[in-house]
C-alpha positions, 0 to 999 in steps of 0.5 A: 301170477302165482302168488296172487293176492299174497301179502309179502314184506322185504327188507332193504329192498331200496337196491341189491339182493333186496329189490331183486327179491321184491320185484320177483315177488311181485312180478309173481303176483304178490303185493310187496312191502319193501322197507328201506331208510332212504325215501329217494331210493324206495320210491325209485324201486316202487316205481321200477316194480309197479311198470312190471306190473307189479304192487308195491308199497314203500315203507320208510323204516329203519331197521335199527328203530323198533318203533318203526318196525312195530308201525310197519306190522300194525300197518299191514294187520290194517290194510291186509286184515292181518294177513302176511305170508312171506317175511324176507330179512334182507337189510343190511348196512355194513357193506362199506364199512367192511371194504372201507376197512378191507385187510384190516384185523378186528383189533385194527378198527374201531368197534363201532363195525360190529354195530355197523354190521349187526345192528341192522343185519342181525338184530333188525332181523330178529325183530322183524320176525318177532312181529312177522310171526304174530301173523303168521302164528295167527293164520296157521302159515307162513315163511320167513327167510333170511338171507345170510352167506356162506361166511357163517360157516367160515371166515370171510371179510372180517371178525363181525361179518362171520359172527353176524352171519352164523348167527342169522344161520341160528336165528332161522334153524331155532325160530323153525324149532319153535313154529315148525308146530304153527305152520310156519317155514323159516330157513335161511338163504345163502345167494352165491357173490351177486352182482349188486350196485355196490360190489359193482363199484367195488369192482371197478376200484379194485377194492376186491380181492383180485381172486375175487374179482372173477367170481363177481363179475359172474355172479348172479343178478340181484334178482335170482334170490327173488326167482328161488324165494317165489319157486320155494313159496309154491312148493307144497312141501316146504316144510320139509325144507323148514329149519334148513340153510338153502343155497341159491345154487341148490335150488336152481337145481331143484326147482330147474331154474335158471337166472333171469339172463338165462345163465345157470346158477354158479355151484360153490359145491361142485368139485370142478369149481374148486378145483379150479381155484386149487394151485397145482390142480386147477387142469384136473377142473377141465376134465372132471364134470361139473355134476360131481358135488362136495358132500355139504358135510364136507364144508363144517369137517373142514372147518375142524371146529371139534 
């Protein structure tokens, strides 16, 4: 119980990423808002992390309506005596939307992705932190995380899903610009391919990249964002990491963590995991040590923006 008597708000936490974080979180002791659009599902994840014991309170809110999001915050500076220490911006809508329209050019689909994609996954985020903030400014501390991906350095999925991505990045390197003077930590996250409810489904249809398939069906569960976001919320020198894009992986190094199955961390920046998916090179994958890492610089050269 770590984490006892701290004040937490997920988002999206109904399923996926976000519900693994909230039920970790609470597991630890916190009490979790978890926010979601549909009642149902919120209720269905209140009721599986209040029999692990934890506390949990569904709030029906719409990433896209900032009233809502306003309400949320007034609500918690009510009940909690204006106290929040972790924000994790995790909603997101445009999953089915992009397999729907997987293979397709951005020209080829209609426009409306971009708001499908990045109104709840990007804006949303924004506004969350703009209310989390005032809190955490008020109190002197806090941590906001903001899950993003590995294709906000490099084309993944489609046109809006980079765009968004990058951005998120953004979004947590310059808030941290500006509070790391308040107390505040802001970073971004980069899970590894989860195995949420939906890449499951997707799965099963074939609707992923045969090349894929392989890195899903072992990828992490739902929950070891949440195991990574508890371990970075009690390390006394998190500043330090403020401002930083994080991998999961990274982290189940450094705080000697493994996922809740007991399986280590998939890392995207060992040599042998990309040696493995290089024709002609894959053998060398067998004999080169899975401790031999890719420089992070290595990943931005390679994209030859400049």
């Amino acid at each position: 119980m770590s984490l006892s008597s701290w004040v937490c708000v997920v988002t999206g936490a109904s399923r996926g990423i976000g519900k693994g974080i909230a039920l970790q979180l609470s597991e630890a002791g916190a009490t979790v808002y978890i926010t979601g659009r549909c009642e149902k599902t919120l209720h269905e994840s209140a009721a599986q992390i209040k029999e692990r014991g934890g506390n949990c309170v569904p709030v029906k809110c719409d990433s896209t309506n900032d009233k809502d999001i306003e309400e949320l915050f007034e609500r918690i500076k009510r009940e909690q005596q204006g106290r929040l220490d972790i924000l994790v911006n995790n909603a997101y809508a445009g999953v089915q939307a992009i397999f729907d329209n997987m293979g397709k050019k951005f020209w080829e689909i209609d426009p409306s992705m971009w708001d499908a994609i990045n109104n709840t996954g990007l804006r949303g985020h924004y506004i969350f932190s703009v209310f989390a903030s005032r809190l955490m400014v008020a109190q002197g501390h806090g941590l906001i995380v903001t899950i993003s991906s590995f294709g906000g350095l490099r084309y993944l999925f489609n046109v809006p899903y980079g765009v968004g991505k990058a951005a998120c990045d953004r979004l947590a390197v310059d808030m941290a610009f500006e509070l790391r003077n308040r107390g505040v930590v802001s970073v971004s996250l980069w899970p590894g391919a989860v195995q949420t409810e939906l890449i499951s489904q997707f799965v099963m249809e074939e609707k992923i990249d045969p090349k894929m398939t392989d890195v899903f069906v072992n990828g992490e569960t739902t929950e070891m964002s949440g195991k990574c976001i508890v371990n970075l919320a009690k390390d006394k020198n998190q500043m330090s990491l403020t401002g930083k894009i994080l991998m999961t992986s990274s982290l189940s190094r450094l705080y000697g963590i493994q996922d809740i199955d007991g399986r280590s961390v998939l890392d995207y920046t060992s040599l042998k995991f990309h040696l493995g998916r290089t024709p002609y090179l894959s053998w060398l994958s067998y004999v080169v040590p899975s401790f031999i890492r890719l420089p992070r610089f290595v990943f931005a050269l390679n994209n030859n923006y400049f």
